[in-house]
C-alpha positions as CSV (number, residue, x, y, z in Angstrom):
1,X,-26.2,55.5,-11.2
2,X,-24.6,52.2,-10.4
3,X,-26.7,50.2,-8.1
4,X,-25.0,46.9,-6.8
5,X,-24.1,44.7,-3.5
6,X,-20.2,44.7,-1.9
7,X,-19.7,40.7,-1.5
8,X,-16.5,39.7,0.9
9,X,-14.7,36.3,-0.9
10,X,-13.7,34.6,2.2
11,X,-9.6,34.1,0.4
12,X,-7.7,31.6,2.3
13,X,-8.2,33.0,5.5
14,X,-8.2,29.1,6.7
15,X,-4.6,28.9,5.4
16,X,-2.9,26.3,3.4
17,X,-4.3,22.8,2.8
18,X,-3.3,20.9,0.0
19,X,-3.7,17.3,1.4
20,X,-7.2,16.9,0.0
21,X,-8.6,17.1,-3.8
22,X,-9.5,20.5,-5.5
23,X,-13.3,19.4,-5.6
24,X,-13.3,18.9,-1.3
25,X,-11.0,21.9,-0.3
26,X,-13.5,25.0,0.5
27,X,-12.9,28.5,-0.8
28,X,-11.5,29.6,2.4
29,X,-8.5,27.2,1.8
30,X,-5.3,27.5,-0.3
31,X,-4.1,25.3,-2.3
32,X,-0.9,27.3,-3.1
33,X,1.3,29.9,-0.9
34,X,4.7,31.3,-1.7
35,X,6.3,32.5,1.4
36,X,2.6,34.1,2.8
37,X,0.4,32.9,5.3
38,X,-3.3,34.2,6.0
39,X,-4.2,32.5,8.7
40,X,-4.5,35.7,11.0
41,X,-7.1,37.5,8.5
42,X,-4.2,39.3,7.4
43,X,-1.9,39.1,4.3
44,X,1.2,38.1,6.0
45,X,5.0,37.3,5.1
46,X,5.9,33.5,6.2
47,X,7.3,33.2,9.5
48,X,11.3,32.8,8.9
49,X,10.8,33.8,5.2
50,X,13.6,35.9,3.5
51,X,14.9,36.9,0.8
52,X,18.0,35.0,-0.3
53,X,20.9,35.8,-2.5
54,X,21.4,39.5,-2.1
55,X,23.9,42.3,-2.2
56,X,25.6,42.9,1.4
57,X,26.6,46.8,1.2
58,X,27.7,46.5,4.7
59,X,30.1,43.3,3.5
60,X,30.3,43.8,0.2
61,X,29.4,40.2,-0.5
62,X,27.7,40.0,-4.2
63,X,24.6,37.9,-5.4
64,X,25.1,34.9,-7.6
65,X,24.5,36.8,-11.0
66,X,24.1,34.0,-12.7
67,X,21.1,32.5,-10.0
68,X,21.4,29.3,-8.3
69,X,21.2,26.1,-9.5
70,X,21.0,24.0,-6.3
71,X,22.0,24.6,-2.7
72,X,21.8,22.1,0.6
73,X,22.5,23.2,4.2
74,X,25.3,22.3,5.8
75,X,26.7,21.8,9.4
76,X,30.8,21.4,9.2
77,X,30.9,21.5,13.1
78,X,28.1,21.7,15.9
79,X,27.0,24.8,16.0
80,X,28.4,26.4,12.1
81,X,25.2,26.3,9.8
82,X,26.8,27.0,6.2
83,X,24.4,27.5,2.8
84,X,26.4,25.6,0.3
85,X,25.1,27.1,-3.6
86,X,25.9,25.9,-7.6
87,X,25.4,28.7,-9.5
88,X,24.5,27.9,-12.6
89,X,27.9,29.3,-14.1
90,X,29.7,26.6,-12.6
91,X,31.0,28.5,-9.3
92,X,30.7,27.0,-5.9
93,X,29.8,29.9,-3.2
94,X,29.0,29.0,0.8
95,X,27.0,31.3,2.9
96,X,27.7,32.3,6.4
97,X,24.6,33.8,6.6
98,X,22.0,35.3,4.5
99,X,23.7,38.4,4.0
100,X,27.1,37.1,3.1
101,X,29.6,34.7,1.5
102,X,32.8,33.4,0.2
103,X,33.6,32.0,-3.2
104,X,34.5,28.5,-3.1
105,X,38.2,27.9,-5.3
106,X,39.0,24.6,-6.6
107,X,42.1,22.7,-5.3
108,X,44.7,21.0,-7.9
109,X,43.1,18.9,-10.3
110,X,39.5,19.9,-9.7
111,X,37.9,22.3,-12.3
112,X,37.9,25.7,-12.3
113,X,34.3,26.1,-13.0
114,X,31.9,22.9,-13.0
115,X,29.7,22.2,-15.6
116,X,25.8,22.5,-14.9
117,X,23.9,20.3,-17.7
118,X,21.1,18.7,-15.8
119,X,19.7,19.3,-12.4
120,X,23.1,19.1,-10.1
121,X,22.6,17.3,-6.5
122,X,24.5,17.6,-3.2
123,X,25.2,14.9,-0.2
124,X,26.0,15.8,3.6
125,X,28.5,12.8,4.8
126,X,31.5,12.4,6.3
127,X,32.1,11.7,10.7
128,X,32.7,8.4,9.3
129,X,34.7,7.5,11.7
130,X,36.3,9.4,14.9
131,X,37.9,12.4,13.8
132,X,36.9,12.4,9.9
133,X,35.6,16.1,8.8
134,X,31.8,16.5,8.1
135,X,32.0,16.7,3.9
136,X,29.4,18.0,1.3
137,X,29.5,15.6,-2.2
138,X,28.5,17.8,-5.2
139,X,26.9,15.6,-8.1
140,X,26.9,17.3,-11.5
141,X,26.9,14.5,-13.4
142,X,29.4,16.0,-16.0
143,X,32.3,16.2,-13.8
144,X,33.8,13.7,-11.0
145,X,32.3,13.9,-8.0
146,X,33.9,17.2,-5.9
147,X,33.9,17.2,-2.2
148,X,34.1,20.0,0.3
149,X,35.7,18.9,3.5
150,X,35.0,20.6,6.7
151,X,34.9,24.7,6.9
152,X,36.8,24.8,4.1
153,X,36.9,27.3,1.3
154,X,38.1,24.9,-1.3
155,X,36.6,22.2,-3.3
156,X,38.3,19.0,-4.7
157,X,37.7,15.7,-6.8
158,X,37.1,12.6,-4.4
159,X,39.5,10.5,-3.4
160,X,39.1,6.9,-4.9
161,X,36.0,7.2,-7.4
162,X,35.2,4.2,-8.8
163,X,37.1,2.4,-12.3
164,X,34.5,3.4,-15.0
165,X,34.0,7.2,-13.7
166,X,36.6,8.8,-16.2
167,X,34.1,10.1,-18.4
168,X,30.6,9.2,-16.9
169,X,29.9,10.0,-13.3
170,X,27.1,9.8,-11.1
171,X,24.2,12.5,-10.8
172,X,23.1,11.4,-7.5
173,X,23.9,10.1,-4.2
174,X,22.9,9.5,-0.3
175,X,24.1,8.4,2.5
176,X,22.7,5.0,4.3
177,X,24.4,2.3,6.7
178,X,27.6,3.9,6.9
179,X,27.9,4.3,2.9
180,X,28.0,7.1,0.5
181,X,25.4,5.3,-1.9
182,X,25.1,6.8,-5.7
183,X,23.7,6.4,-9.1
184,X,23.0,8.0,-12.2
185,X,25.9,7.5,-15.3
186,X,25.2,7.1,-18.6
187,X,27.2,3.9,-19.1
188,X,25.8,1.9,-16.3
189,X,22.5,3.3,-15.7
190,X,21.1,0.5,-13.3
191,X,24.3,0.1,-11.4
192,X,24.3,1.3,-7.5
193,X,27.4,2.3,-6.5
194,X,28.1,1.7,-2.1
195,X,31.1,3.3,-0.7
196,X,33.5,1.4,1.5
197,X,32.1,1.1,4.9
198,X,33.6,4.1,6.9
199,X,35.2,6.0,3.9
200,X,32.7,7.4,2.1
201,X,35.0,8.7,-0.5
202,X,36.2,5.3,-2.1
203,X,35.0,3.3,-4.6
204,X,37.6,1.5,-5.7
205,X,36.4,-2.8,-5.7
206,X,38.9,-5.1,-4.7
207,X,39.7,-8.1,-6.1
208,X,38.0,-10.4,-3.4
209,X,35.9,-8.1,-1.8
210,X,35.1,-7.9,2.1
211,X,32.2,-7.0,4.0
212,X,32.8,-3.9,4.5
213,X,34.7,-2.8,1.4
214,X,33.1,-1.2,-1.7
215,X,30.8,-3.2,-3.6
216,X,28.9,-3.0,-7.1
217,X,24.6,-4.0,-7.7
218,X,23.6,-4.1,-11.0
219,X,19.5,-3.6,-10.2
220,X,17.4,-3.6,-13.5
221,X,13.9,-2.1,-12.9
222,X,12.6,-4.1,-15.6
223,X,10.5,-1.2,-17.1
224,X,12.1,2.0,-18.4
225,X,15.8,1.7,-17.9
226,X,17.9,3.2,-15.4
227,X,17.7,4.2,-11.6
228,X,15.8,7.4,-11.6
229,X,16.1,8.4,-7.2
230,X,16.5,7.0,-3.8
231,X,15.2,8.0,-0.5
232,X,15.9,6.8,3.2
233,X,12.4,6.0,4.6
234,X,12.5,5.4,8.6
235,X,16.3,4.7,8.6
């Protein structure tokens, strides 16, 4: 006959903490959590946690088969909240909710399906100026930069990209001060790329330049080559 103790492993029930190292976090703590929380001495589902990308049988609106290879929320008006998703086959999708969606199609001259061969990024811009739609910027990095404009179900190349993006484009961008700003090709690695002030979709450099026309910044790091990311800190 077995004779033993029961010994209760206090498990997270002081919830997540990841700010401090390992060696100071006590065993009450978690370092990790997907979507749970124990913080009520229970084993609990997140609160606002759900599962994304599933069939509808209500709607009939499919999963993205293939899985997602980036997504970014997106407002085209006040109060529309659209999921914009890459699969990784190429297709565009946007959500109307969690439970349902619409495919995307490309307009004239955009490709059919994009192609995914690094980590793709997307941009909210647009409300330049009074009146301009509210656009998402998809950055593959293996095709021209595609915009979605407004509510809309379609997908295009932008408008004026920038001389040397006919067979390198950028693989990342943000917008700051009233400029789409983005990086990343393979022939000018170091070179930021600024929007015209107030049209975020041209890139085009005029021959004497303005103040608030498109411009060109050749920033070398020095060591490793190549701009690597960029993030708005406090405006």
């Amino acid at each position: 006959m077995y004779n033993g103790q029961n010994v209760l492993i206090p498990l997270g029930g002081g919830g997540l903490q990841t700010d401090l190292p390992q060696s100071r976090i006590s065993p009450t703590k978690l370092i990790e959590a997907r979507n749970i929380t124990l913080v009520n001495g229970y084993c609990e589902k997140a609160p606002g946690s759900r599962r994304w990308n599933q069939f509808n049988q209500f709607t009939g609106s499919t999963t993205i088969g293939a899985g997602i290879a980036a997504f970014t929320e997106f407002f085209p008006s006040k109060y529309n909240q659209r999921v914009i998703a890459l699969g990784k086959d190429g297709s565009v999708h946007k959500f109307l909710s969690a439970f349902e969606k619409v495919l995307v199609t490309p307009q004239p001259g955009a490709p059919s399906i994009l192609n995914i061969g690094q980590q793709p990024h997307f941009a909210v811009g647009g409300v330049e100026a009074i009146g301009n739609q509210r656009k998402v910027f998809i950055f593959t990095g293996l095709n021209q930069i595609q915009v979605i404009e407004g509510d809309s179900n379609t997908y295009r190349p932008i408008a004026s990209p920038a001389a040397d993006w006919s067979t390198n484009y950028p693989t990342f961008g943000l917008v700051y001060r009233s400029r789409l700003w983005v990086f990343g090709n393979t022939n000018l690695p170091d070179f930021l790329y600024l929007s015209e002030e107030g049209d975020y979709e041209n890139f085009v450099v005029p021959g004497s330049p303005g103040a608030t026309d498109p411009r060109l910044f050749d920033v070398f790091p020095g060591d490793g080559e190549g701009i690597s990311g960029a993030f708005v800190f406090k405006n």
